[in-house]
C-alpha positions as CSV (number, residue, x, y, z in Angstrom):
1,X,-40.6,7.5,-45.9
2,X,-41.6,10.9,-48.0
3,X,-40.6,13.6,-46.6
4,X,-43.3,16.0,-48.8
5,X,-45.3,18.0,-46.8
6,X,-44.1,16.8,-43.6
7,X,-43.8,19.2,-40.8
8,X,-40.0,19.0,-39.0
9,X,-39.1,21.2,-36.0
10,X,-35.5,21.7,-35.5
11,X,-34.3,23.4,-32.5
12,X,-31.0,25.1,-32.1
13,X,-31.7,25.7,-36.1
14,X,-30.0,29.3,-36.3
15,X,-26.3,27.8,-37.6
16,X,-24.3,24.0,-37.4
17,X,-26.0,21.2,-37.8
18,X,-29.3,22.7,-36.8
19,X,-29.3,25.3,-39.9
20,X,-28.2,22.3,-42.1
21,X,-30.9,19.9,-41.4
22,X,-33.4,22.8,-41.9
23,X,-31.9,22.6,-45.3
24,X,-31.6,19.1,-45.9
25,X,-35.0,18.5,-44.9
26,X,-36.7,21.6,-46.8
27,X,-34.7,20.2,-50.1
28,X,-36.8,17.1,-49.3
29,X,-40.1,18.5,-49.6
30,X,-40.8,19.3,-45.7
31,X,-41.7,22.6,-44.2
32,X,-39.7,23.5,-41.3
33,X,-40.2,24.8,-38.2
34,X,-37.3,27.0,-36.7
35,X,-36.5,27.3,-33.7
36,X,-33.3,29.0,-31.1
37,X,-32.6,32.1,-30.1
38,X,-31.3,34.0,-32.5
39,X,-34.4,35.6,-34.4
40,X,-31.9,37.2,-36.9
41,X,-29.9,33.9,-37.6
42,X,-33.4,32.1,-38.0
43,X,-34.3,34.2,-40.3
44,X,-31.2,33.5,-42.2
45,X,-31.7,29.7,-42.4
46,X,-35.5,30.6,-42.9
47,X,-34.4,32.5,-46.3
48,X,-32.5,29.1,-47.6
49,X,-35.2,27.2,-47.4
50,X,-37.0,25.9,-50.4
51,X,-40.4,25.4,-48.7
52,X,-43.0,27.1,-45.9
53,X,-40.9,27.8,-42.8
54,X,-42.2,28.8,-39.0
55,X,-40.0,31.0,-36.9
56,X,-40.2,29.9,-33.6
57,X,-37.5,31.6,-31.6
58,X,-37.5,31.0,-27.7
59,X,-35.0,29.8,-24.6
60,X,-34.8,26.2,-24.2
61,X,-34.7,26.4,-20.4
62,X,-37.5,28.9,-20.2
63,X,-39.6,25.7,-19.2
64,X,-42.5,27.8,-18.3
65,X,-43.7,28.9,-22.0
66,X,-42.4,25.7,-23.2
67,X,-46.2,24.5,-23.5
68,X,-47.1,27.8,-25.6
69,X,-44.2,27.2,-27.9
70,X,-45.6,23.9,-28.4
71,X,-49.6,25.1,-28.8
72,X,-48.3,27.5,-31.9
73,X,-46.0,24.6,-33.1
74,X,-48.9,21.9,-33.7
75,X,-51.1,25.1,-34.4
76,X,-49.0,26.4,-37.4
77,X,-50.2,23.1,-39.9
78,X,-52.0,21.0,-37.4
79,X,-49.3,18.5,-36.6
80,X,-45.5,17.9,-35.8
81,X,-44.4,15.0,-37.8
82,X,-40.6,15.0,-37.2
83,X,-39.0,16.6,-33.9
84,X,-35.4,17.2,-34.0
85,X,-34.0,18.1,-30.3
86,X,-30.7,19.5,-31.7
87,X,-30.1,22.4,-29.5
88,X,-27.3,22.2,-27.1
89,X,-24.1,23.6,-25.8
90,X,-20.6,22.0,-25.4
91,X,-17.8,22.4,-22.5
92,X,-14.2,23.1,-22.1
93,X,-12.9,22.7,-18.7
94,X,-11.5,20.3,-16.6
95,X,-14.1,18.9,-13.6
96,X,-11.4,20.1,-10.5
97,X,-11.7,23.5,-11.6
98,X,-15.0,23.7,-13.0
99,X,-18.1,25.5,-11.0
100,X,-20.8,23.6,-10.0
101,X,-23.2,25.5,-11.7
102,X,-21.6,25.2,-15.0
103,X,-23.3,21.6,-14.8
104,X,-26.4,22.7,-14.1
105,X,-26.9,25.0,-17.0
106,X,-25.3,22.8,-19.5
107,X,-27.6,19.6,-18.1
108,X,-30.4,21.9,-18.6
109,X,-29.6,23.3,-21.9
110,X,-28.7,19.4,-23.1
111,X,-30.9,17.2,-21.3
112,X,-33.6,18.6,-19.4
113,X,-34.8,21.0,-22.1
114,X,-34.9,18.3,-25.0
115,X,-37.1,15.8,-22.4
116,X,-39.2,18.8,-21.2
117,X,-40.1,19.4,-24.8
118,X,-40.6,15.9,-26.1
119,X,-42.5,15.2,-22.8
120,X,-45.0,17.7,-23.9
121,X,-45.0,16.9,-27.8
122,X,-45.5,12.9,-26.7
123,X,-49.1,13.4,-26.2
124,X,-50.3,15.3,-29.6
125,X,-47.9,12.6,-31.4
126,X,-49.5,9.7,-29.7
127,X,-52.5,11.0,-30.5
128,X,-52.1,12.0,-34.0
129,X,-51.2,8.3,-35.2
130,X,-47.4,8.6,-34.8
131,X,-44.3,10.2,-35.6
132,X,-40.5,11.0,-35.2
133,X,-38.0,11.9,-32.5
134,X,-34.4,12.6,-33.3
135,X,-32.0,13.0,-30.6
136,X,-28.8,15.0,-31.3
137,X,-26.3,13.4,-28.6
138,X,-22.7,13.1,-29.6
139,X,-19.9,10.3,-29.2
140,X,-19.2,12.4,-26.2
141,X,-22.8,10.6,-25.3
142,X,-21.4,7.4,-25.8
143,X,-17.7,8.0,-24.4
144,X,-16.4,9.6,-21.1
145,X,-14.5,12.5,-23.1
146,X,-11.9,14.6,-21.1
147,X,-12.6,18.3,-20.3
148,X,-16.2,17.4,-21.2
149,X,-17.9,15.9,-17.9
150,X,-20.5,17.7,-17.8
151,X,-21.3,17.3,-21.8
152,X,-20.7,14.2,-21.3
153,X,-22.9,12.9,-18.6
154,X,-26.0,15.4,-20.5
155,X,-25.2,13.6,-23.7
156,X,-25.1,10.3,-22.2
157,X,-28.7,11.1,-20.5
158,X,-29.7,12.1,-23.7
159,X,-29.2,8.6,-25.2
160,X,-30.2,7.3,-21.9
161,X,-34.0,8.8,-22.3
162,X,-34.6,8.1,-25.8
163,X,-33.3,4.3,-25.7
164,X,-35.8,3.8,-23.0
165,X,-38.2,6.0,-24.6
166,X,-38.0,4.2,-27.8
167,X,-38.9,0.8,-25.6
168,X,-42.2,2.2,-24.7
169,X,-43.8,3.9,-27.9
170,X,-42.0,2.6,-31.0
171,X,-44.8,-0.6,-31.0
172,X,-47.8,0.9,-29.1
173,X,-47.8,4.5,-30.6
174,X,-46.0,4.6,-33.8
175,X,-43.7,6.9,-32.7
176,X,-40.2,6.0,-33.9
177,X,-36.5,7.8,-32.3
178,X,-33.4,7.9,-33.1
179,X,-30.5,8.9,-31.8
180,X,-27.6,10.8,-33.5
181,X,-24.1,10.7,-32.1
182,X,-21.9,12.9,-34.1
183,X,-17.9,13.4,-33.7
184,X,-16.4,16.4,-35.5
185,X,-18.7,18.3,-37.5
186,X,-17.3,21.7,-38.3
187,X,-19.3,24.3,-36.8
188,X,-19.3,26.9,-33.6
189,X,-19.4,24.1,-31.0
190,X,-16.2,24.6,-29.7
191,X,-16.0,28.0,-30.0
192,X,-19.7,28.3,-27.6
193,X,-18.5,25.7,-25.7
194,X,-18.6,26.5,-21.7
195,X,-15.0,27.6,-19.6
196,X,-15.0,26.8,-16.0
197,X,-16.6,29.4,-15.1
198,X,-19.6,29.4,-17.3
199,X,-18.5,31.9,-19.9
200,X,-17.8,31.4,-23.8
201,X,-14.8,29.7,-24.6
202,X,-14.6,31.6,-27.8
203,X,-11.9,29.8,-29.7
204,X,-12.2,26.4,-31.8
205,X,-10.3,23.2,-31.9
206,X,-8.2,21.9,-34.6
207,X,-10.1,18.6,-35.0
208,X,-13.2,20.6,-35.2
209,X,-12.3,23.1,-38.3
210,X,-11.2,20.0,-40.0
211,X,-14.3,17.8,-39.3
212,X,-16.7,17.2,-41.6
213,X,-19.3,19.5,-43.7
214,X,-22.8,19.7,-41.3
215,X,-24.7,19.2,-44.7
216,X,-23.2,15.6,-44.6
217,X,-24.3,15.0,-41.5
218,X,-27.9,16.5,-42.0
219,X,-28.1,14.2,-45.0
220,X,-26.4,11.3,-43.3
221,X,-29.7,12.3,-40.1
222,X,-32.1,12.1,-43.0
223,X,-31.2,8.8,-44.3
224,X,-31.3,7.4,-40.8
225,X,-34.8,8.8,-40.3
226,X,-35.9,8.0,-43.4
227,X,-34.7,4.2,-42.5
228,X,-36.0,4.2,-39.1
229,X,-32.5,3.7,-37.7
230,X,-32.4,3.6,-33.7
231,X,-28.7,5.0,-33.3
232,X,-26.6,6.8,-36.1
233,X,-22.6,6.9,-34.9
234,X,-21.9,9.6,-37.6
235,X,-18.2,9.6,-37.3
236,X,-14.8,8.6,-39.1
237,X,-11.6,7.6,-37.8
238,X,-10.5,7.7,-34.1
239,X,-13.9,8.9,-33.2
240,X,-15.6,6.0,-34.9
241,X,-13.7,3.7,-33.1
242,X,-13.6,4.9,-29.9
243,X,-17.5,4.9,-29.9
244,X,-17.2,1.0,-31.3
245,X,-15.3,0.4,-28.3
246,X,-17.1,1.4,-25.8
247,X,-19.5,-2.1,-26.2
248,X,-16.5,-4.1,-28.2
249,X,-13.5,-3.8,-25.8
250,X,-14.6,-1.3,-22.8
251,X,-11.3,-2.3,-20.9
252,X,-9.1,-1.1,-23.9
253,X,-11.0,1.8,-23.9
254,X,-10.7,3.0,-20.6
255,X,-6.7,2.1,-20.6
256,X,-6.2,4.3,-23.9
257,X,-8.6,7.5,-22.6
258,X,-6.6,7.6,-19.1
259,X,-3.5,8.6,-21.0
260,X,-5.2,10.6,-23.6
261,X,-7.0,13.0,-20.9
262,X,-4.2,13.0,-19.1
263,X,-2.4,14.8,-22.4
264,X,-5.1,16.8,-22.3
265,X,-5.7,17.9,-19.1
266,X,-1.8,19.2,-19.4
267,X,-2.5,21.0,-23.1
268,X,-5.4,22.6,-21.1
269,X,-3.5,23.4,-18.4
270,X,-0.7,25.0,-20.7
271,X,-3.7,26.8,-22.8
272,X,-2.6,24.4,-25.4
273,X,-6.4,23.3,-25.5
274,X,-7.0,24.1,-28.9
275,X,-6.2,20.5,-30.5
276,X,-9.1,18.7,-29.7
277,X,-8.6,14.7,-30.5
C-alpha cells in the first residue's frame, strides 16, 4: 500500500500515540484528519504535519453529532481511506472499591464510541470500494490486567468487535482491520487514567516512563496497515509474553497473574501504585 494522498482520521490525535501516528502517517504522504478534544493540542500536532490536515475536534461520547462529525469528515476530500479509533482512557483502581459508573464512562469512552463511529463510517466505506479500520486495544485487551477491570473488559470488546467485524467485510467489501494491542508506550495514559471514583489519577507508572517511544509504535501501526496485518501485539518483554500466553498456556497464565494482582492490589492499597508491571 501507498500511503500518498490517502485520507487517515485519527482520533484521540491531540498527544501519545494519537499525535504520533498523525505524524507517521503525514511523513508517508497522507493527509490527516484530527480529531479529540483539545482544539489547542490538535493544532499542535496539526503544525507537525508535513501534508493537508483537518481539525476535527469533538467528545467521543457525544453520540448525537457523531453523524455530523462524520458528514464534514468524508466531506473534507470526499473519502476516509484509513480510520484509526485510537481515543481512549485507562484506569487505576481496584474493582471492590471502584464506582459503578466509573465503568460506564470508560466502556463508553473505549468501546462504545469507537463502534458508534465505525458503525456510521461502514456504510460510505462499503460504498466507496473499501478501506481501513485500525483498532487501538491494548494487551490489557488480550489479558485480565489488575486494577484495570474496567479497561480491560472495554479493550477486550474492542478486539471482540473488530475480530468479528473483520469476518463479515474483509472479502465482501474490501474493507480490511486491524487490531493494535500495545504494552508500555510512554505517554499520559497513566497519568489520565481513571481513580475509583472517576477522577484523574494524575501520576505515571514506572513501566510506563520507561516504555517505548510512540513514534515506534506509530511506525510499527503503519507497517502493519501497510501489510494488512489482522492483530499487531506491539510489545517487548513480560508484556509480550503474557499476551503469547493467553492462547499458548492460559493455565500458566492465570496461576502467575493471581499472585501478581495480588502484589498489586497491596502496592495500591499502600499508594505504592506507581510501578506498574
Amino acid at each position: 500500500m501507498t500511503f500518498a494522498n490517502k485520507i487517515v482520521w485519527i482520533t484521540g490525535a491531540s498527544s501519545g500515540i494519537g499525535a504520533a501516528l498523525a505524524k507517521t502517517f503525514s511523513n508517508a504522504g497522507a493527509n490527516i484528519i484530527l480529531s479529540g478534544r483539545r482544539t489547542k493540542a490538535l493544532e499542535k500536532t496539526k503544525a507537525a504535519l508535513q501534508t493537508d490536515a483537518l481539525i476535527l475536534p469533538f467528545e467521543v461520547t457525544d453520540f448525537e453529532a457523531l453523524a455530523t462529525h462524520v458528514e464534514t469528515a468524508w466531506e473534507w476530500k470526499g473519502r476516509v481511506d484509513i480510520l484509526i479509533n485510537n481515543a481512549g482512557i485507562s484506569q487505576r483502581s481496584l474493582a471492590l472499591q471502584t464506582d459503578p459508573q466509573v465503568y460506564t464512562r470508560l466502556i463508553n469512552v473505549d468501546l462504545i464510541a469507537p463502534i458508534w463511529l465505525t458503525q456510521l463510517n461502514l456504510p460510505k466505506m462499503a460504498k466507496a470500494g473499501g478501506a481501513h479500520i485500525v483498532g487501538i486495544s491494548s494487551v490489557a485487551g488480550r489479558i485480565g490486567s489488575p486494577l484495570r477491570t474496567a479497561y480491560s473488559a472495554a479493550k477486550h470488546g474492542l478486539i471482540g468487535y473488530h475480530d468479528a467485524l473483520r469476518t463479515e467485510v474483509e472479502v465482501m467489501r474490501n474493507i480490511k482491520v486491524t487490531n493494535v494491542l500495545p504494552g508500555s508506550v510512554a505517554t499520559d495514559v497513566s497519568r489520565n487514567a481513571l481513580t475509583k471514583d472517576g477522577s484523574r489519577r494524575g501520576k505515571s507508572d514506572e513501566n510506563i516512563d520507561k516504555g517505548d517511544d510512540p513514534m515506534d509504535c506509530a511506525a510499527a501501526i503503519l507497517r502493519a496497515v501497510e501489510n494488512n496485518l489482522p492483530e499487531l501485539i506491539f510489545a517487548h518483554g513480560f508484556e509480550l509474553e503474557l499476551a503469547k500466553m493467553r492462547h499458548s498456556d492460559p493455565e500458566k497464565l492465570f496461576q502467575m497473574l493471581g499472585p501478581l494482582g495480588a502484589q498489586l492490589a497491596a502496592e495500591y492499597n499502600a499508594g505504592e501504585d506507581d510501578k506498574g508491571y
